[in-house]
N, C-alpha and C positions, 0 to 999 in steps of 0.2 A: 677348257675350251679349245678347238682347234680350229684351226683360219682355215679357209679353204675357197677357192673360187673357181670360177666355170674354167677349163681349161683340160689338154690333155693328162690324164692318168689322175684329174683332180688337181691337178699343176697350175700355175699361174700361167699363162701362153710368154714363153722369152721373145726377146726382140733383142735386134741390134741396139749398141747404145743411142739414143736419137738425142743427145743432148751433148755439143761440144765439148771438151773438157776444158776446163779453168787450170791457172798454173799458181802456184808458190814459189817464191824464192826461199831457200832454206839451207843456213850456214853460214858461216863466216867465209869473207875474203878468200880465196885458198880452196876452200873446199864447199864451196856454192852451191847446190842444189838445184833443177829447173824440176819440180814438181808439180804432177798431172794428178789433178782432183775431179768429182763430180758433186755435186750437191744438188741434189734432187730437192724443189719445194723450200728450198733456204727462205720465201721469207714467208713460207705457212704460219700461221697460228702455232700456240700450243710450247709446249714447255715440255718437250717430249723430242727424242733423237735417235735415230741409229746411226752406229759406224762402227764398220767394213772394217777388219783386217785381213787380210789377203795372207796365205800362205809361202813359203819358200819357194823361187819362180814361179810364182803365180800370180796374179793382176784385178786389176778393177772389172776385169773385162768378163771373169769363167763366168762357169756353171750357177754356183752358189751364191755367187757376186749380185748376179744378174736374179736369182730367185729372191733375194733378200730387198732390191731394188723394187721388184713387181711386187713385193708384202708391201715394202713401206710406202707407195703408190697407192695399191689397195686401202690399206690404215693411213694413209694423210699423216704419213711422217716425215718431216725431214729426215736426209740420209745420207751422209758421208762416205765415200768410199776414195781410194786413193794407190797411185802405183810409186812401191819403194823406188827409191834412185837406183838403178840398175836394171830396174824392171820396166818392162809396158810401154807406158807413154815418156815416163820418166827421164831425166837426165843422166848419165854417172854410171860406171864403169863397176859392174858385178862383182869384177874381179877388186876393187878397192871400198868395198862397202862393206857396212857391219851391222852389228843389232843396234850398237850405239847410237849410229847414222839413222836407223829406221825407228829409233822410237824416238829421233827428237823430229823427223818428220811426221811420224804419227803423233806427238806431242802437239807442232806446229801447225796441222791441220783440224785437230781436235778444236782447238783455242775458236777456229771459225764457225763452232755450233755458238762459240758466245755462252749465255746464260743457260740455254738449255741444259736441262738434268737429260744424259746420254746412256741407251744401251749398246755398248758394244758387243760386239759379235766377231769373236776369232777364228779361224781356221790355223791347226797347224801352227807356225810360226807363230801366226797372226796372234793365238791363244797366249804364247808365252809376253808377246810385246802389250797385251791388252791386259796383264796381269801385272806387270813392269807400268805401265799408267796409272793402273788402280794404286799400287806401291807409292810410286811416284807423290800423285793425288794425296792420298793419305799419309803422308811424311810434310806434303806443305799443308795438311788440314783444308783441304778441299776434296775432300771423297766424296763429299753432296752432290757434286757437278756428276756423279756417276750413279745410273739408277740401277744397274745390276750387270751381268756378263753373262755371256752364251760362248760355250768354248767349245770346237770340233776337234778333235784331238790335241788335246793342247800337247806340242811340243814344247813345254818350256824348260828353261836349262839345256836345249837342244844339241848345242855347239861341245856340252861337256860331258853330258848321260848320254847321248843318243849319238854323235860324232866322234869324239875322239877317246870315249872308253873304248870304240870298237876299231879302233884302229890297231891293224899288226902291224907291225916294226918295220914290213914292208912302206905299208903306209906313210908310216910317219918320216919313214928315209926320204920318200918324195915329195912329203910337207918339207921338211927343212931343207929340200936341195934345187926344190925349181918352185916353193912358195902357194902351190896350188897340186891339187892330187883332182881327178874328173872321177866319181863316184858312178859307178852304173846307176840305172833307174827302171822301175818298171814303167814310167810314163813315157818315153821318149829319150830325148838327147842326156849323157848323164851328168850330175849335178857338180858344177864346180866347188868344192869348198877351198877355201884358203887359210893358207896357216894364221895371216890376218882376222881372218871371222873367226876362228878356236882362239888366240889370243884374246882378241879384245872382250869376247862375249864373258869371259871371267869375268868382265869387270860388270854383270846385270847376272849373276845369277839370284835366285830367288830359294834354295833350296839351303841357303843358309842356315833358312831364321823364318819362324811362324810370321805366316800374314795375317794380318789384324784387317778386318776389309768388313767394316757393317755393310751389306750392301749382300743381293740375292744373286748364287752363282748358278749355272745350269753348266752340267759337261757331258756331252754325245761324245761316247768311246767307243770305236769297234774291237770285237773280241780278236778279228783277224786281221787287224792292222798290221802289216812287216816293218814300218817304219817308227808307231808310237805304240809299244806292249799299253796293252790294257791295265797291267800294274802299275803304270808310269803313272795312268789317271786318278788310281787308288792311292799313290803318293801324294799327288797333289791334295786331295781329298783332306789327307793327313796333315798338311803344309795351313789348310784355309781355318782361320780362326774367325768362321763366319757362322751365326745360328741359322740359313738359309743355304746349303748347297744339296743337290743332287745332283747323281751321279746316273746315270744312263749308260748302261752294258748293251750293245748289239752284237749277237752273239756269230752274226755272220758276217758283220760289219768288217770293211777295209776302212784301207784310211779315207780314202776321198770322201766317202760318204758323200756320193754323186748321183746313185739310184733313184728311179720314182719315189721308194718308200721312205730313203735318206731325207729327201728334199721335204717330203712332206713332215717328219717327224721336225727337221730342222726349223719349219714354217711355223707349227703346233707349238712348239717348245717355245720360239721366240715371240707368238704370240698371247700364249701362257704367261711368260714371264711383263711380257708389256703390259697386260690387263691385271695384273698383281699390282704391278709400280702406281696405274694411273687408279686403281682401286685405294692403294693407301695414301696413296696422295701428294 
């Protein structure tokens, strides 16, 4: 099945966000968090959820953010979406954040679908930290609470395959001497990383050890992504010890996977997999 409503190019019409955002407090003493949430329809009906993980600088607020908002509006779903501490609306300093820091506020605003069985849906980052949940979940025997994943390139183990293997010794002279190196970008301003975020993210990689994860995975990769090789995704692939995952090749595909055609496959696919979850039940 694929979703689809009256709108430009078959697109759902974007709008401004029109709904204030809500905050969380998140962290201990010391290292506090003021965290900027939205929840769309929180007290709708139904046993049924999306949430947003937003990619590496990027927010509650983009493209995909926003098309995933006008789906679960459309479908009467509740819908989580949220900006890391460092990000957006958020509290806290880019330069002293981690994966650590963002997936226990992704942990800590998950907790607010409550009972809800949730489909998460990551971008980038957002893939690897949505994968680090599912982990998580299934280590304290609560995988139930998760009805499947949607992953747009998932970056995961970013900080280690995708960061600091490519780092030349230039590089890494200006990680260990001023603590931060500014990576160029083809989006705009270039991307801080910190020898902080390459440390600590050792401590979440997933590329250890098979994931065990009952639960239906969907992954949109593009062939021409510069940032996540399409091999990256056929690793993961290899990683999931799931008897539900597919794997989606775009063969012209970058990474944003921002296009009319992007937005609409992303639409199809997550609505594909909703209509699986509320078909078995």
């Amino acid at each position: 099945m694929v979703w689809s409503v009256k709108g430009h190019c078959g697109l759902p019409l974007l709008m401004m966000d029109d709904q204030e955002p809500q905050f969380l407090e998140v962290g201990r003493a010391g290292k506090r968090r003021r965290i900027a949430y939205r929840f769309t329809d929180e007290d709708a009906s139904g046993d049924l959820a999306l949430f947003w993980l937003s990619g590496f600088l990027s927010d509650m607020g983009s493209t995909k953010a926003l098309v995933m908002a006008a789906f679960a509006r459309e479908r009467r779903l509740p819908m989580l979406r949220f900006d890391y501490s460092g990000h957006g609306l958020s509290s806290g300093s880019l330069l002293e954040a981690s994966i650590g820091d963002w997936l226990e506020e992704a942990s800590s605003v998950l907790d607010l679908a409550g009972k809800r069985r949730t489909v998460i849906v990551g971008s980038s980052m957002g893939g690897w930290l949505a994968l680090l949940l599912a982990r998580q979940l299934a280590r304290a025997g609560d995988i139930e609470l998760l009805a499947g994943l949607a992953l747009i390139a998932p970056a995961w183990d970013m900080t280690e395959r995708l960061m600091a293997h490519r780092m030349t010794p230039e590089i890494t002279a200006i990680l260990d001497h001023d603590g931060v190196y500014y990576e160029p970008s083809l989006y705009g301003q270039p991307y801080p990383i910190t020898k902080h975020l390459i440390e600590e993210g050792r401590n979440h990689l997933i590329g250890v050890e098979t994931l065990h994860l009952d639960l239906p995975v969907r992954i949109l990769q593009g062939m021409c992504d510069p940032d996540v090789p399409w091999g990256h995704a056929l690793d993961l692939v290899d990683l999931l010890c799931c008897g539900d995952v597919e794997l989606t090749l775009i063969k012209d595909g970058d990474h944003r996977q921002s296009r009319p055609e992007d937005l609409r496959r992303l639409q199809s696919t997550v609505a594909a997999l909703v209509d699986k979850v509320n078909a078995k039940g």
